[in-house]
Residue frames as qw, qx, qy, qz and C-alpha x, y, z in Angstrom:
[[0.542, -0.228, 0.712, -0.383, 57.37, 281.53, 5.15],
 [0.825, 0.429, -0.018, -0.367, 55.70, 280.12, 2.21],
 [0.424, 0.768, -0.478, -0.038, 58.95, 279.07, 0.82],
 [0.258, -0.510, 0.737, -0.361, 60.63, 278.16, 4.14],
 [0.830, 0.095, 0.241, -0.494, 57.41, 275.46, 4.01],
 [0.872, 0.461, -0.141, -0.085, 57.87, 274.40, 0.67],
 [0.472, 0.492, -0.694, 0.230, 62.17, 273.22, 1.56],
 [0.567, -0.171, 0.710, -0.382, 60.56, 271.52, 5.08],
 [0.844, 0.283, 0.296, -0.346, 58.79, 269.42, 2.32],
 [0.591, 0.671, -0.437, -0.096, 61.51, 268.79, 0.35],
 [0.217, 0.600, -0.752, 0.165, 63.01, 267.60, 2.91],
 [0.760, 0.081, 0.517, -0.387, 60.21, 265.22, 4.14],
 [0.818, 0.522, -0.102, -0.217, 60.23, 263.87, 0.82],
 [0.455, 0.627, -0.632, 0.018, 63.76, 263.37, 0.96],
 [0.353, -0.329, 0.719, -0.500, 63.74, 261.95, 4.46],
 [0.848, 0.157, 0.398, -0.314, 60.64, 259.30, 3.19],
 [0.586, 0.679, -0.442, -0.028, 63.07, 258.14, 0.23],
 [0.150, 0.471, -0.838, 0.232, 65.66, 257.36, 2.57],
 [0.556, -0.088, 0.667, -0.488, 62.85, 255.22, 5.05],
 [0.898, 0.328, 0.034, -0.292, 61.93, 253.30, 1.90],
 [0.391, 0.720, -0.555, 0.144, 65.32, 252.85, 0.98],
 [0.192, -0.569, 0.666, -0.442, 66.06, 251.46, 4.17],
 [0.815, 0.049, 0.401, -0.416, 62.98, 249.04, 4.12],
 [0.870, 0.469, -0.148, -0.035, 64.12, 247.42, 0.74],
 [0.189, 0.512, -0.775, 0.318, 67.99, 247.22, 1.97],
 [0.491, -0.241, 0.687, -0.478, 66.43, 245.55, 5.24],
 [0.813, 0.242, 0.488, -0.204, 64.53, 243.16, 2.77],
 [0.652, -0.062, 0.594, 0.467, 67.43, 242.10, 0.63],
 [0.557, 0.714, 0.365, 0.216, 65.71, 244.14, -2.49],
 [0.355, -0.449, 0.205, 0.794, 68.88, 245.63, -3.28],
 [0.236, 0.437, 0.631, 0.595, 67.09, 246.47, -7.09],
 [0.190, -0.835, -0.420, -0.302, 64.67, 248.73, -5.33],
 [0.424, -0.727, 0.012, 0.541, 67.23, 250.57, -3.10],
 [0.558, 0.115, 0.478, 0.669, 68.78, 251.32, -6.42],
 [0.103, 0.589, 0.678, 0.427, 66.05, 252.38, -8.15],
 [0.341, -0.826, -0.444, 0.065, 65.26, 254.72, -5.13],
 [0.461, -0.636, 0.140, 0.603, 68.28, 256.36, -4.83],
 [0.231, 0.260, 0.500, 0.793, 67.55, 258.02, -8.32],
 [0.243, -0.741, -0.460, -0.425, 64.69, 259.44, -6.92],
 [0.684, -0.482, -0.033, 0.547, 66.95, 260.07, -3.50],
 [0.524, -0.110, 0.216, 0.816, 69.40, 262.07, -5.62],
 [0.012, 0.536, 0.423, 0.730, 66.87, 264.19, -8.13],
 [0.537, -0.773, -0.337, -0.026, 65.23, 265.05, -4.53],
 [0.518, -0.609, 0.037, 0.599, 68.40, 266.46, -2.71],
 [0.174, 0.086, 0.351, 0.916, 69.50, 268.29, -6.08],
 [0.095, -0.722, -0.361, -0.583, 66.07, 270.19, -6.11],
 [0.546, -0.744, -0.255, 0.288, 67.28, 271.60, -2.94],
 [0.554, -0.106, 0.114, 0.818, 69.86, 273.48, -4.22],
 [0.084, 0.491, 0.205, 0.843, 67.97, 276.54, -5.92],
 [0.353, -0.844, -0.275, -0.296, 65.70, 277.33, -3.00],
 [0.069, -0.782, 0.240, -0.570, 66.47, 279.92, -0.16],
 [0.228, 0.131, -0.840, 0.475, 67.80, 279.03, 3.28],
 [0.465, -0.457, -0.753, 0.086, 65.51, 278.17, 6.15],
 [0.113, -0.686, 0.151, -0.703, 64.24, 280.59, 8.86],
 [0.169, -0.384, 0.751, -0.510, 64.98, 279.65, 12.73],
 [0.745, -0.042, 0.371, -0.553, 61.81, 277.90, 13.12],
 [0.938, 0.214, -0.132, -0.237, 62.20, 275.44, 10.33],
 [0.378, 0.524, -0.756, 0.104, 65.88, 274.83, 10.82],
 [0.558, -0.253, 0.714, -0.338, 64.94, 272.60, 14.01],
 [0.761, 0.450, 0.226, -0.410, 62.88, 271.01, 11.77],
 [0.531, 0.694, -0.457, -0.165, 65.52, 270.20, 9.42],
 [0.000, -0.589, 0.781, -0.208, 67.59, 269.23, 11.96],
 [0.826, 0.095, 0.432, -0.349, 64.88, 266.54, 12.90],
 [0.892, 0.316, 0.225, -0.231, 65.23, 265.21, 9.51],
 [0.377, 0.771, -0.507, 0.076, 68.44, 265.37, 8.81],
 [0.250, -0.331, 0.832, -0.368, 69.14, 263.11, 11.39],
 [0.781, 0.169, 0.519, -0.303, 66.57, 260.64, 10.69],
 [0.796, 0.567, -0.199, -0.076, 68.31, 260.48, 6.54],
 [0.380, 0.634, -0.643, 0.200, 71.83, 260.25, 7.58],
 [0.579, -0.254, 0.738, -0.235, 70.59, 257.42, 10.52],
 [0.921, 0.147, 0.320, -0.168, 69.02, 255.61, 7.72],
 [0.397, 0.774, -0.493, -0.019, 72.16, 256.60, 5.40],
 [0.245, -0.612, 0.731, -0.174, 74.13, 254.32, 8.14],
 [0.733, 0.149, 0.485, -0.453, 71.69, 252.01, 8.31],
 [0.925, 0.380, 0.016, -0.025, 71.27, 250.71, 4.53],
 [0.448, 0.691, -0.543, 0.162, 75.37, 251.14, 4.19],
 [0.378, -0.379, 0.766, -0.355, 75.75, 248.95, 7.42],
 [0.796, 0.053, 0.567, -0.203, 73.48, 246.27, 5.21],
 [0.706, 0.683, -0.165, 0.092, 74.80, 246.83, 1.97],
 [0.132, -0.704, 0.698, -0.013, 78.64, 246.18, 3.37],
 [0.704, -0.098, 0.703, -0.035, 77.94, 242.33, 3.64],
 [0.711, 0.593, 0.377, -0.030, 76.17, 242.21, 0.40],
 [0.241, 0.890, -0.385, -0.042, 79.54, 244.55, -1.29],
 [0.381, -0.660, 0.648, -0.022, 81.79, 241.91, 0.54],
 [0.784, 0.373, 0.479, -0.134, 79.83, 239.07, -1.37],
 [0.630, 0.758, 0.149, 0.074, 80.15, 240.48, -4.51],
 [0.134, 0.740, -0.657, -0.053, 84.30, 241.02, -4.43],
 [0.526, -0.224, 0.820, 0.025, 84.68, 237.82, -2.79],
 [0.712, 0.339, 0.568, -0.237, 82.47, 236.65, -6.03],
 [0.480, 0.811, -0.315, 0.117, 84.49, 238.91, -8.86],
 [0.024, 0.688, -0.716, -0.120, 87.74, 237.68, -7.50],
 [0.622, -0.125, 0.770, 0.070, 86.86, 234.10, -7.57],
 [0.697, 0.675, 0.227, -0.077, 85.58, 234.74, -11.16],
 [0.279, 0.893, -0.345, -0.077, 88.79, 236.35, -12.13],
 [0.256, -0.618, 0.728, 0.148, 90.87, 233.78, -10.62],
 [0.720, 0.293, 0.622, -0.091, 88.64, 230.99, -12.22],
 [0.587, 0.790, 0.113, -0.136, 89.22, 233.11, -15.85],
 [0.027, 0.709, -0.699, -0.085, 93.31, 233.09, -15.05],
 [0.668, -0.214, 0.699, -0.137, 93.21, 229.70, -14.62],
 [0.689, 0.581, 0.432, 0.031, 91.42, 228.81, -18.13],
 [0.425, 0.850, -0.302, -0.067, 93.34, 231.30, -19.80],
 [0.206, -0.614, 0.758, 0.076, 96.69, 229.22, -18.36],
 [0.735, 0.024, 0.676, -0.059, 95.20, 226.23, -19.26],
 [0.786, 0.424, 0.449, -0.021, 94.46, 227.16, -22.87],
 [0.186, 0.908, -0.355, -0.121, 97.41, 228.99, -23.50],
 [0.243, -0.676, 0.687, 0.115, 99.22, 226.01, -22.91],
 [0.774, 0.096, 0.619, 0.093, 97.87, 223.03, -24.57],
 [0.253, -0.048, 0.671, 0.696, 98.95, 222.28, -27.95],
 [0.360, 0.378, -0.207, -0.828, 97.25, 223.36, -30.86],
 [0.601, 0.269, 0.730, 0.184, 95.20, 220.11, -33.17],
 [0.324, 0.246, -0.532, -0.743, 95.16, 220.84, -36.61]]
């Protein structure tokens, strides 16, 4: 049971990650959703060596599992604008860099 305990807490931990995550997506700090989701990831990979759950905690799980993959939606429903931004912003750079390259490919040369 000890055990069973100690991967409910993992997955609290993992679950607060994602609610912080969520807060910093919700408040534009897209640096600090980053930043979290290194600590996000090293959290769900220490989940891999431990034992499964026993009936009692799996509700539990199921609680929080649902409450990471709502907030999962959640920051990827505000990060979509902020992704759409940033192509719309690399292709106008790229077309702005064809443009200059056509220009200075064509003017003459001054000695």
């Amino acid at each position: 049971m000890a055990e069973s305990s100690s991967i409910v807490h993992h997955y609290q931990q993992i679950a607060e990650i994602s609610g912080q995550m969520l807060k910093m997506a919700q408040a534009n700090d897209w640096d600090a959703v980053v930043a979290l989701s290194q600590q996000y990831f090293a959290a769900v990979e220490s989940l891999r060596p431990l034992q499964p759950l026993d009936t009692d905690d799996r509700l539990v799980r199921k609680s929080l599992l649902s409450k990471i993959l709502n907030d999962d939606a959640r920051i990827r429903n505000l990060a979509a604008p902020e992704m759409a931004r940033l192509g719309a912003l690399l292709g106008a750079m790229k077309r702005h860099q064809n443009v200059l390259e056509a220009y200075c490919n064509n003017t003459p040369e001054r000695h």
